[in-house]
Structures are given as C-alpha cells and as structure tokens.
NUPA-111048 format. One record per atom (N, C-alpha, C): residue in one letter; y, x, z. Coordinates in Angstrom, 2 decimals. Layout:
// NUPA-111048
A_Y_X_Z;
...
***
This chain:
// NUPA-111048
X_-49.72_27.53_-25.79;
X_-48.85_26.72_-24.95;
X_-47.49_27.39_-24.85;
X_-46.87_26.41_-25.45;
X_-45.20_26.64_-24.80;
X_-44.39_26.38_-23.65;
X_-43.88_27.19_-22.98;
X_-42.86_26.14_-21.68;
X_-42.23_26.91_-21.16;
X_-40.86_26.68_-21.19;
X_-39.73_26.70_-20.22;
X_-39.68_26.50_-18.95;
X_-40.37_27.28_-17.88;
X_-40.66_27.28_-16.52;
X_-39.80_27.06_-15.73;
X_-38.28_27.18_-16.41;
X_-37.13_27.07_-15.09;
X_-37.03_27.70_-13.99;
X_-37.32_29.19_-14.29;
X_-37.40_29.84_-13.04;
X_-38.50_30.11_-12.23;
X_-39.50_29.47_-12.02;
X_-40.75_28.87_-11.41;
X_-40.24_28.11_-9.90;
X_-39.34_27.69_-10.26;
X_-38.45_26.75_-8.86;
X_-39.36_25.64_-8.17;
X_-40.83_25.07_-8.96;
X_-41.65_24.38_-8.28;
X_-42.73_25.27_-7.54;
X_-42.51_26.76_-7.68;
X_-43.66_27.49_-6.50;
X_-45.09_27.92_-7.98;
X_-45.17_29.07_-7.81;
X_-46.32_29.30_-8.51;
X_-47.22_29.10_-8.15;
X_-47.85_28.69_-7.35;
X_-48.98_27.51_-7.53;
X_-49.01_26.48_-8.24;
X_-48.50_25.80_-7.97;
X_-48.85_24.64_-8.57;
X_-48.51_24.58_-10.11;
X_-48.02_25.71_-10.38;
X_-47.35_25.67_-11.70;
X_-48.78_26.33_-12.51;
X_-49.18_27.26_-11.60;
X_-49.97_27.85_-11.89;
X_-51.79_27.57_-12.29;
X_-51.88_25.98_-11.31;
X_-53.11_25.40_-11.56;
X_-52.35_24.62_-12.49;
X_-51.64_23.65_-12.63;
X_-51.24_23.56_-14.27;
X_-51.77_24.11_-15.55;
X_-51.35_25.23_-15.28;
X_-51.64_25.96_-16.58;
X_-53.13_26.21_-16.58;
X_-53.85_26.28_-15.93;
X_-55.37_26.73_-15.31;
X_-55.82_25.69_-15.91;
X_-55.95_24.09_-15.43;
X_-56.16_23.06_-15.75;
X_-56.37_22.84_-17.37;
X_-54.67_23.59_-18.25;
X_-55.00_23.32_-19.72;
X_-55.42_23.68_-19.93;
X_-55.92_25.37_-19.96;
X_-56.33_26.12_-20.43;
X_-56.17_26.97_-21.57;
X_-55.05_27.69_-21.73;
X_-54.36_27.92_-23.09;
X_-54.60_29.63_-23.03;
X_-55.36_29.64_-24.49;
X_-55.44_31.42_-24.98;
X_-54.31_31.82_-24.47;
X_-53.16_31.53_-24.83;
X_-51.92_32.05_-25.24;
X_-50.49_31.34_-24.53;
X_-50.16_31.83_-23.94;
X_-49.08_31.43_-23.22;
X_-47.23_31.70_-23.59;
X_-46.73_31.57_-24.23;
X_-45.48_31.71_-24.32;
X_-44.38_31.19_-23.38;
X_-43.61_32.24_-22.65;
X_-42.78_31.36_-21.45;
X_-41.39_31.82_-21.68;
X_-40.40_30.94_-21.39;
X_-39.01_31.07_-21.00;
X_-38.74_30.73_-19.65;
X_-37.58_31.49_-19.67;
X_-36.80_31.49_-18.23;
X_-37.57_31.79_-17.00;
X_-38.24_33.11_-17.07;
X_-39.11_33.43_-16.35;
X_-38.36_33.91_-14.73;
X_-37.17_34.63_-14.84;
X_-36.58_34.97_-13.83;
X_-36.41_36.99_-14.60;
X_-35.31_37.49_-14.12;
X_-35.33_38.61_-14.21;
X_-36.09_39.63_-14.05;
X_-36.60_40.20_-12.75;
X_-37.33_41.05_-12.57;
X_-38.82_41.18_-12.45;
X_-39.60_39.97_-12.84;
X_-40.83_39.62_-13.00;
X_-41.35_39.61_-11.91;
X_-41.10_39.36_-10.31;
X_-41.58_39.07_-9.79;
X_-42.19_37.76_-9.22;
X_-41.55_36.68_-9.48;
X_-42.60_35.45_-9.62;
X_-42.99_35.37_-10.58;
X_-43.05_35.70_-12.24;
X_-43.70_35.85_-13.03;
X_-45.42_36.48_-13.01;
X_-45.23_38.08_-11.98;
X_-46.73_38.39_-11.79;
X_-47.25_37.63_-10.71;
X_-47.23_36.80_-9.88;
X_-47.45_36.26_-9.09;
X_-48.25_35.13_-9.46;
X_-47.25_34.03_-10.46;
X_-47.73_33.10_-11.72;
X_-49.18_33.87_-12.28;
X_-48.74_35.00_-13.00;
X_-50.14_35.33_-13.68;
X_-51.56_35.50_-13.19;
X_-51.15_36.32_-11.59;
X_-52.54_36.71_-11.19;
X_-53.01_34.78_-10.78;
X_-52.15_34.21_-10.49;
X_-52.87_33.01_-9.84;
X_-53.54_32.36_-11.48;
X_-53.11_32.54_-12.42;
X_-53.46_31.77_-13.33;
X_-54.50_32.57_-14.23;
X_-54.31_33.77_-13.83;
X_-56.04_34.42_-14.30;
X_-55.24_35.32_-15.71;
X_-53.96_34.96_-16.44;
X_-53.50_35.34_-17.37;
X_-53.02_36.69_-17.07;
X_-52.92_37.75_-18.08;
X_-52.21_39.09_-18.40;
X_-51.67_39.18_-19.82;
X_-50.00_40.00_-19.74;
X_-49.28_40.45_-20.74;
X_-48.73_41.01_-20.87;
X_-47.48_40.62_-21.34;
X_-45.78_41.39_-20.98;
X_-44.90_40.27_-21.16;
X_-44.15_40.83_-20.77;
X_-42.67_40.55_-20.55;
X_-41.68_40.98_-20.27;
X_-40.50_40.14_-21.12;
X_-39.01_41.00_-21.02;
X_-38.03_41.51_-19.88;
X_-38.89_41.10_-18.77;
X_-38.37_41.49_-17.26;
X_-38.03_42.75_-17.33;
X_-37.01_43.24_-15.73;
X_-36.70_44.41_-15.66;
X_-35.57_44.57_-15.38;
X_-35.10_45.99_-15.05;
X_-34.11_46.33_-14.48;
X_-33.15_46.73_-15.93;
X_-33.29_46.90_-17.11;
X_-33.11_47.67_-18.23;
X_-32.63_46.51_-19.51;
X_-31.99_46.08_-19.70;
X_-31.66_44.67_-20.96;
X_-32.55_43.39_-20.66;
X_-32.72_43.21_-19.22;
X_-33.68_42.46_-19.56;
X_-33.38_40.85_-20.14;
X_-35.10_40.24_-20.68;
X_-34.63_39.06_-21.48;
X_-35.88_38.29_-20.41;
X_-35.88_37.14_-20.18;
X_-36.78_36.29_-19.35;
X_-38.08_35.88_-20.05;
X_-38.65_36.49_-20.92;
X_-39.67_35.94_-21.60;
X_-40.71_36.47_-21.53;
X_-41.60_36.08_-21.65;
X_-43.05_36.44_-21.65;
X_-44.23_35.68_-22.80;
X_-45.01_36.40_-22.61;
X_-46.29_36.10_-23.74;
X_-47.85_36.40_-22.63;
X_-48.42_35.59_-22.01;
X_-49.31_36.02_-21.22;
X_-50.93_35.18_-22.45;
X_-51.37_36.57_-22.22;
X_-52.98_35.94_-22.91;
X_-54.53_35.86_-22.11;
X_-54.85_34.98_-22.32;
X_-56.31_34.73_-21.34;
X_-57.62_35.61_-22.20;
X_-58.72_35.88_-21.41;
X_-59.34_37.23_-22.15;
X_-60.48_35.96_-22.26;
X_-61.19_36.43_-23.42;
X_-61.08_37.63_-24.30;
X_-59.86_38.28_-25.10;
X_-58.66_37.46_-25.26;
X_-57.51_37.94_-26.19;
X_-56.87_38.54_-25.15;
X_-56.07_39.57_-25.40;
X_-55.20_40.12_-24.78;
X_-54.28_40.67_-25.32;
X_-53.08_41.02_-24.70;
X_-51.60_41.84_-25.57;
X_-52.12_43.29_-25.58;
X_-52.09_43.47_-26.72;
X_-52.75_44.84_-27.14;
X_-50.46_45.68_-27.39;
X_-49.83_45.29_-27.73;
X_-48.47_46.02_-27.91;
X_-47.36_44.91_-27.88;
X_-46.49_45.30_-27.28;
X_-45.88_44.87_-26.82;
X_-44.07_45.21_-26.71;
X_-42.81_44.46_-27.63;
X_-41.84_44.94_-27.30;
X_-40.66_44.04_-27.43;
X_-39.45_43.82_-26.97;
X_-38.24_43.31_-26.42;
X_-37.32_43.84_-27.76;
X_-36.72_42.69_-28.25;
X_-35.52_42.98_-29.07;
X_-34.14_41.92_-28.78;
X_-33.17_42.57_-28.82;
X_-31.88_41.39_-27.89;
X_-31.20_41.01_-29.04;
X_-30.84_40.14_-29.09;
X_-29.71_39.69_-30.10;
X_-28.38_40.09_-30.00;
X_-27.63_40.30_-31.28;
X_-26.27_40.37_-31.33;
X_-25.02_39.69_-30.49;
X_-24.38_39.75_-29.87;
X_-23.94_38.91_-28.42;
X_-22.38_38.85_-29.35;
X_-21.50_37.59_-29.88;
X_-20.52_37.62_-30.35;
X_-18.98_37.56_-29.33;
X_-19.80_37.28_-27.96;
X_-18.78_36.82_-27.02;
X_-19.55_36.98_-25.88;
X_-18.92_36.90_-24.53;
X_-18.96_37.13_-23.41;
X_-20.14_35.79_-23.05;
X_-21.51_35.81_-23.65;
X_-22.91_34.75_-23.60;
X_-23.68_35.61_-22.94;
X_-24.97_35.20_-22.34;
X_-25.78_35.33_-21.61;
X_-26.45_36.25_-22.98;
X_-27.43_37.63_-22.41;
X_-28.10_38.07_-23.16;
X_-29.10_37.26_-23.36;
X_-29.48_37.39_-25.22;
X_-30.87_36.21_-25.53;
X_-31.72_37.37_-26.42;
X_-32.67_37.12_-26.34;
X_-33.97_38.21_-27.72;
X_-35.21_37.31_-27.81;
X_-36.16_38.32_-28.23;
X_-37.42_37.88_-28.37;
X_-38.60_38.98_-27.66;
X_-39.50_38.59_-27.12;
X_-40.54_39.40_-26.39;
X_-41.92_39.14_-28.03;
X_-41.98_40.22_-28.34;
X_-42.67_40.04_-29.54;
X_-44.11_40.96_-28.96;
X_-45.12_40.34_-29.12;
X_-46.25_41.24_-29.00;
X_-47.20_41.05_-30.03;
X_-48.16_41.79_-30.04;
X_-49.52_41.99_-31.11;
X_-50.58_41.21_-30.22;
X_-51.08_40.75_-30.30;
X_-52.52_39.94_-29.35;
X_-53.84_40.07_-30.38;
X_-54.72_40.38_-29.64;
X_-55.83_40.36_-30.27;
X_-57.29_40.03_-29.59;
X_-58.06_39.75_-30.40;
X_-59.67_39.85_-29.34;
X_-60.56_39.75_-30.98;
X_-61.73_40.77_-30.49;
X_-62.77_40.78_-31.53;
X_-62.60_41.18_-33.05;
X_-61.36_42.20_-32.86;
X_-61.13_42.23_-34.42;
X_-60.06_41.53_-35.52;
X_-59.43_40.14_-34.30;
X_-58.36_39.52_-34.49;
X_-57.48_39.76_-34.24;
X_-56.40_39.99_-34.86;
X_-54.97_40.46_-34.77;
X_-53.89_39.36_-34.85;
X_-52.83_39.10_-34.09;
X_-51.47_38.22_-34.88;
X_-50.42_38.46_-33.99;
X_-49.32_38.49_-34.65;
X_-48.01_38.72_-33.61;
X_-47.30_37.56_-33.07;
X_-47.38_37.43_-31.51;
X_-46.94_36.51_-31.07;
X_-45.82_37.12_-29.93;
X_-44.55_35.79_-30.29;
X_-43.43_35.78_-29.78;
X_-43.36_34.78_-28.61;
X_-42.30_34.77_-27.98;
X_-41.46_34.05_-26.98;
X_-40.12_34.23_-27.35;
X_-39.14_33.30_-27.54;
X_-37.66_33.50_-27.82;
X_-37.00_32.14_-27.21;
X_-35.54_32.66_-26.74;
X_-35.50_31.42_-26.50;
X_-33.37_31.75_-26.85;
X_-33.12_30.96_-27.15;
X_-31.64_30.84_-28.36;
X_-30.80_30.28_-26.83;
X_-29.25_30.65_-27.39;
X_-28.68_30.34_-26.37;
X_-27.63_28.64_-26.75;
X_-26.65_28.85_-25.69;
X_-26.15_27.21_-25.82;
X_-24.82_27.22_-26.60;
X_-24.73_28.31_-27.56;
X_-23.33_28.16_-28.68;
X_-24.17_27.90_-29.99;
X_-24.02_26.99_-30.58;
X_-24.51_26.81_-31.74;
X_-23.70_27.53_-32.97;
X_-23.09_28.22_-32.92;
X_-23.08_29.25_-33.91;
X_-23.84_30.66_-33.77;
X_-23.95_30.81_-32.30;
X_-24.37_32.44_-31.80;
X_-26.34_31.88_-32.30;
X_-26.74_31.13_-32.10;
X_-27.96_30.11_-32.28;
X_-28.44_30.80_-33.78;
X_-27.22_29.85_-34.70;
X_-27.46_30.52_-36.02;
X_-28.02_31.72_-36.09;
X_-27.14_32.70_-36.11;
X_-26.94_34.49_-36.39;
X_-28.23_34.59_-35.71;
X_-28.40_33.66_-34.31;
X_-29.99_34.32_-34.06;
X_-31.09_33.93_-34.73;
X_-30.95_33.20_-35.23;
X_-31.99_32.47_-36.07;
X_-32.47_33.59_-37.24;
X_-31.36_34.01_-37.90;
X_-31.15_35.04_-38.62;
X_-31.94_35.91_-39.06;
X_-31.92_36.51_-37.42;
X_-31.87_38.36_-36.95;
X_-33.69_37.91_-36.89;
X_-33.88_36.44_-36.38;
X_-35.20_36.38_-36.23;
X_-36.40_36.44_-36.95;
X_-35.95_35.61_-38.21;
X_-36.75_35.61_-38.92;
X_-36.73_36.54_-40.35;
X_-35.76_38.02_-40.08;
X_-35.41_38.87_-40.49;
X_-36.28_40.32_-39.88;
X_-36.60_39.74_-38.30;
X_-37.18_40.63_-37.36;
X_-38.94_40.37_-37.33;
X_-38.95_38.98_-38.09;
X_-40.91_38.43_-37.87;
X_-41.18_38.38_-39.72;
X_-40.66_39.27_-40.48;
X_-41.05_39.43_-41.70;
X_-41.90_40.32_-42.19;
X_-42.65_39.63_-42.62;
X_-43.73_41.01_-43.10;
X_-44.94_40.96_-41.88;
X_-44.79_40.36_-40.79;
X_-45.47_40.60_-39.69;
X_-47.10_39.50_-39.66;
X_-47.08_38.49_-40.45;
X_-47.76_37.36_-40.52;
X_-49.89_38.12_-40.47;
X_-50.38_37.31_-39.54;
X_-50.08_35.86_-38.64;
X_-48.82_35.81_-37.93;
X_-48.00_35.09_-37.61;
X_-47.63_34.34_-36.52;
X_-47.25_33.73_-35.83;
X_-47.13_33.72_-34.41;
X_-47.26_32.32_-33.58;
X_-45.89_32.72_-32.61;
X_-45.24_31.45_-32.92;
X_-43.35_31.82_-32.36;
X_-43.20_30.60_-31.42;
X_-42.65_30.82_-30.28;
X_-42.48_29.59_-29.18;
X_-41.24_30.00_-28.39;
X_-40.85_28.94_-28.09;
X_-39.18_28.19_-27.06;
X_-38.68_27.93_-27.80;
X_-37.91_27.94_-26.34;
X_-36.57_27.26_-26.20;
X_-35.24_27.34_-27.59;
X_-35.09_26.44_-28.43;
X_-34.23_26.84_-29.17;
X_-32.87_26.39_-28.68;
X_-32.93_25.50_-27.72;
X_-31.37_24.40_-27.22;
X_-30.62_23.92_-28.31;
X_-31.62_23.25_-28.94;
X_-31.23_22.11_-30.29;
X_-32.56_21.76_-30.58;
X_-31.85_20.19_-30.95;
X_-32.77_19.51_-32.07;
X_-32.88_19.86_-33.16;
X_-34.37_19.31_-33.75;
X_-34.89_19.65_-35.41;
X_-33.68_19.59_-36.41;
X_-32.72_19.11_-36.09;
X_-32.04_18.60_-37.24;
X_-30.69_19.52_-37.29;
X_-30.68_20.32_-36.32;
X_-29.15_21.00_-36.16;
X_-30.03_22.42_-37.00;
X_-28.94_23.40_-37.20;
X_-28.89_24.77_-38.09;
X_-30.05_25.61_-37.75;
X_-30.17_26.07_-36.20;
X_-31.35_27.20_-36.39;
X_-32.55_26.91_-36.48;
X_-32.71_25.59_-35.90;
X_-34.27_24.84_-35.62;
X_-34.44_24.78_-37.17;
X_-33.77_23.95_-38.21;
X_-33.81_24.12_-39.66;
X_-34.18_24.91_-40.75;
X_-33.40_25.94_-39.92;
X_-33.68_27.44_-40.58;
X_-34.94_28.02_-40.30;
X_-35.48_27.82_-39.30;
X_-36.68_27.99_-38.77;
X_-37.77_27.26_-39.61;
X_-37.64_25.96_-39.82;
X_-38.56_25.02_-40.13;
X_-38.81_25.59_-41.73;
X_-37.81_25.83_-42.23;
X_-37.64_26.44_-43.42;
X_-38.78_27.31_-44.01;
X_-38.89_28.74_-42.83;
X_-39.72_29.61_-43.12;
X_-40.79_29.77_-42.64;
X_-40.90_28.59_-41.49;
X_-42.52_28.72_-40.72;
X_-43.02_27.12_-40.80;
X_-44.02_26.81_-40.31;
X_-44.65_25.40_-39.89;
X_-43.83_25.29_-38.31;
X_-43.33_23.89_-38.67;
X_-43.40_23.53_-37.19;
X_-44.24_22.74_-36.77;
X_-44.83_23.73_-35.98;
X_-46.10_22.90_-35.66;
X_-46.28_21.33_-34.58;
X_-45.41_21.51_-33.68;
X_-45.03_20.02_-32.93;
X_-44.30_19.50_-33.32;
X_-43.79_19.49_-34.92;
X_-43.21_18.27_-35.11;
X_-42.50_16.91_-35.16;
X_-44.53_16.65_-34.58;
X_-44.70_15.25_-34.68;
X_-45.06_14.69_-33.04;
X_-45.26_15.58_-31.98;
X_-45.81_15.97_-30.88;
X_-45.09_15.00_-29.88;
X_-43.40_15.02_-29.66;
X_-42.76_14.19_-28.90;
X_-42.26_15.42_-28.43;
X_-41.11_14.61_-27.49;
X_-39.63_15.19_-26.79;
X_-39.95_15.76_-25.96;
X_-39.36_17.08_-25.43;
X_-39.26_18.07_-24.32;
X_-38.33_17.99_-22.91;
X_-37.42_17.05_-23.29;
X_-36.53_17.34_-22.42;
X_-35.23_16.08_-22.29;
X_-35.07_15.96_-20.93;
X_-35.35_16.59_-19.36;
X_-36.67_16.07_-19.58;
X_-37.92_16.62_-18.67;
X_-38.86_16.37_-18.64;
X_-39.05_15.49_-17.54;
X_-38.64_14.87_-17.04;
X_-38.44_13.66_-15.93;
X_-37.99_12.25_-17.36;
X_-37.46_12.33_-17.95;
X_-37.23_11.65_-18.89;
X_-36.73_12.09_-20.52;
X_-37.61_12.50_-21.42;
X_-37.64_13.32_-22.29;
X_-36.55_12.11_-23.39;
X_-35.01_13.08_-24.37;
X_-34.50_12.26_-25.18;
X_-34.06_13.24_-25.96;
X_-34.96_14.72_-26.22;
X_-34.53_15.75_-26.93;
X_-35.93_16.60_-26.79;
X_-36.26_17.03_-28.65;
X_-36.80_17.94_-28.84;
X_-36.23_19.17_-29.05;
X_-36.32_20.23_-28.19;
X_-35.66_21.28_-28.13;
X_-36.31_22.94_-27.98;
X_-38.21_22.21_-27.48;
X_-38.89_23.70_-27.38;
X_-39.74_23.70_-28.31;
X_-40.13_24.38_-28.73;
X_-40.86_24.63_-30.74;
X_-42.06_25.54_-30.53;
X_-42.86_24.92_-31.19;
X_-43.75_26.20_-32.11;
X_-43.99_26.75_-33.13;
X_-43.37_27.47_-33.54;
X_-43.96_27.60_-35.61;
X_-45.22_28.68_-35.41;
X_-45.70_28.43_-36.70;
X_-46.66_29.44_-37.25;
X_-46.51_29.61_-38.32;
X_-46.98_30.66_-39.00;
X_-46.98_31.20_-40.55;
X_-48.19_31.05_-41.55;
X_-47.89_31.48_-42.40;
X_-49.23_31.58_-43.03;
X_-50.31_32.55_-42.28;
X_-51.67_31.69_-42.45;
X_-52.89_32.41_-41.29;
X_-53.24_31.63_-40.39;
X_-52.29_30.60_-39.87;
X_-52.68_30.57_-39.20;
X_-52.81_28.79_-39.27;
X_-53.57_27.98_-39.00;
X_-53.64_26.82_-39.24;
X_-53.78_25.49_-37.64;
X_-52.71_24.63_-38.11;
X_-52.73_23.89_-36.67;
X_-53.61_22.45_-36.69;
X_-54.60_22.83_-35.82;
X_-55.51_21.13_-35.86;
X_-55.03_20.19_-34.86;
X_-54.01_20.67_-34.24;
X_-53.45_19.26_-33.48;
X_-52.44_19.94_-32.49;
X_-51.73_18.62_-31.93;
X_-50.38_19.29_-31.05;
X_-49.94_18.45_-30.29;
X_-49.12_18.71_-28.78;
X_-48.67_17.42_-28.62;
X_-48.08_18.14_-26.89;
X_-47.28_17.22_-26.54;
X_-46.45_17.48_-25.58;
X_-47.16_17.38_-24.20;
X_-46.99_18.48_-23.06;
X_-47.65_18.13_-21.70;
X_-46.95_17.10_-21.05;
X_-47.91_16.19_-19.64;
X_-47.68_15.29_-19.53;
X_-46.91_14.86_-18.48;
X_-47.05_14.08_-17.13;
X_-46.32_13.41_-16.03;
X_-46.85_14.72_-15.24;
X_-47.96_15.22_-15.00;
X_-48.36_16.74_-14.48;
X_-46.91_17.79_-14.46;
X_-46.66_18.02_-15.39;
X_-45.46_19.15_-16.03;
X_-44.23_18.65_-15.58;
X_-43.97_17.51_-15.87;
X_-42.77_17.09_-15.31;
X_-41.97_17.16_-13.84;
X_-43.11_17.21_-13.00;
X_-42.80_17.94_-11.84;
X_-42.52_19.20_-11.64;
X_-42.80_20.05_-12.41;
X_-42.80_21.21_-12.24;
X_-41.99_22.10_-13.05;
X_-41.27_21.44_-14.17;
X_-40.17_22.04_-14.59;
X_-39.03_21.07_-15.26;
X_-38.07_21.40_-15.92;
X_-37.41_20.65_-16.32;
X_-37.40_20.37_-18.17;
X_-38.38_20.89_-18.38;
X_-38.82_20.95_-19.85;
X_-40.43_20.93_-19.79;
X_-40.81_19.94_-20.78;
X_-42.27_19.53_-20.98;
X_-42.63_20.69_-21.40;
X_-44.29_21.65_-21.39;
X_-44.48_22.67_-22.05;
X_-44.95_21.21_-23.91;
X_-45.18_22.50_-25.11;
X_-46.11_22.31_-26.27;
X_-47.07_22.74_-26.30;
X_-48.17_22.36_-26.56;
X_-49.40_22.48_-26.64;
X_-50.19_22.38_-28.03;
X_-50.89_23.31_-28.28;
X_-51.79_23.39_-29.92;
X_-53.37_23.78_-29.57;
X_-53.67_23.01_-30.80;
X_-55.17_24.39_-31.16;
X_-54.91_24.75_-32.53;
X_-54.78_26.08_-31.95;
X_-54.39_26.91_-33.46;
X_-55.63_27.40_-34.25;
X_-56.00_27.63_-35.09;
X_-57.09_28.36_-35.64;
X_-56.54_29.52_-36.48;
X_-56.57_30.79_-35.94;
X_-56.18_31.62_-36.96;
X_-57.23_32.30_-37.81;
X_-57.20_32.14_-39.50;
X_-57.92_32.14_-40.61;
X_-57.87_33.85_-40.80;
X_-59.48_33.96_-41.07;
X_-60.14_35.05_-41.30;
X_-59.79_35.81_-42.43;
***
C-alpha cells in the first residue's frame, strides 16, 4: 500500500483502522510530518513497525512500515540534489524481509518543479540499480505522461497503471501516486482505495498483491 497521509491531519486513529481494515504487508508513506511523532503513534495503533526519514538531522517525511512476519531488517535515507531554494526531497530505502525473503523497498516522493522531478528521477533509478527485487511507492506530483513518471515507467512496471486517479481524493482528476516493481517481483492485481480514504487524506492510497518470485 501506497499513500500520501497529509500529515495525519485526520487523527491517527482513524487513519489508522483504515489501514488495519486493508491489511497491507507493506506500507509505503509520504508526508508523514517531520519528527515522527504522529507517525509512531499511527504505527503502534496500526500494529505496523519500520523506519523512517524523520528527525532532527536532513530529515525527509517518508516511511516504509512492515506488518510481521516481514519486517525492515536495514534501513537508510538518501536526499536529492536541491537546484534552488525547494523543499528537501529523497528516498527512505529499506531491505524487508520474512522467512528467507529479501527485497528493497522504497518510499519517495518528487517535488513540485518539474525539472528538479527529472534530475530526481535520475539519481533514483541510478540509486535502485543493481538492488532488484523492488518495490518503489509515492508521490511523484505528475501524471504518467509528463518526464519522471516516464522515466520511471521505462525501467520498472507500473504497477497501478490501470488502477484509477489519486487525487484530490474528495474528487480524483490526476494520477500522481505510483507503484513500480522490478524484475522478481510479480503484480496479480491493483487498484485505488476508496470513499473510506478520502476522508482521511487528500490523496487516495494504491493498493497491490504483489508476489515476490522465488
């Protein structure tokens, strides 16, 4: 599961039986808030543990929370190149595993200059090479059809596709939050959360069942 929490501005509860309700191994979040304190709050209510880019130190708002048996076995923060006076953006990249299964899963989420977008696109899939399985989610702030989402689509599966629009999630007229995967890992279905989610943030989460191949 993908989603852009917006802060957790609807109260971690309810955000939190949400997520309980779907039930997702794997959690990828944006816009968690800086210092992770409604973030751990979110987790213990939702039963999930990980990391995230919180903190007093570069921090980036993202997180990767996994439900056990899988858990974030390593875990680390890389920031992007900043060309101008923009909000810091990176990726929270971790290793997850359970039973012998390994794959590296991200959270990233791109900022609102579509050139700085590009260069991140870049650094990204420059930074998830060699690393395969894996499983990459957010916020890109563009549609499929503009430069980084492209560039993306290029070198991974996008796996929601075909899933439907993210955003505003009160009335969705833009796909803008993504999942790819790589080779390994194979997607049996996908599709956007529903009138539930929409209350609770301003971006629909994505939703999969992934199967990652032995």
């Amino acid at each position: 599961m993908v989603w852009n929490v917006h802060g957790f501005r609807a109260g971690a509860k309810p955000m939190a039986a949400a997520v309980t309700d779907a039930a997702p191994d794997l959690l990828l979040l944006n816009e968690t808030r800086y210092l992770g304190f409604h973030l751990r709050r979110f987790a213990r209510r939702a039963g999930l543990e990980g990391a995230s880019g919180t903190g007093l130190w570069r921090p980036i708002p993202n997180a990767v929370l996994a439900r056990s048996p899988w858990r974030v076995v390593d875990a680390g923060k890389t920031t992007f190149r900043r060309s101008r006076k923009t909000l810091r953006r990176g990726i929270l990249l971790t290793i997850v595993g359970r039973a012998g299964t390994r794959l590296s899963a991200g959270a990233v989420h791109l900022g609102l200059s579509g050139e700085e977008r590009t260069e991140h696109a870049w650094e990204l899939t420059d930074l998830l090479a060699g690393r395969e399985p894996v499983v990459l989610g957010g916020d890109l702030n563009e549609g499929p059809e503009e430069p980084a989402a492209r560039w993306m689509a290029a070198r991974f599966w996008d796996a929601a596709r075909d899933a439907g629009r993210t955003f505003p999630a009160w009335e969705p007229r833009a796909r803008i939050d993504y999942l790819f995967v790589s080779e390994g890992v194979r997607v049996e279905r996908a599709w956007v959360g529903g009138d539930r989610f929409a209350r609770l943030s301003d971006h629909l989460p994505v939703l999969a069942d992934l199967e990652v191949e032995g």
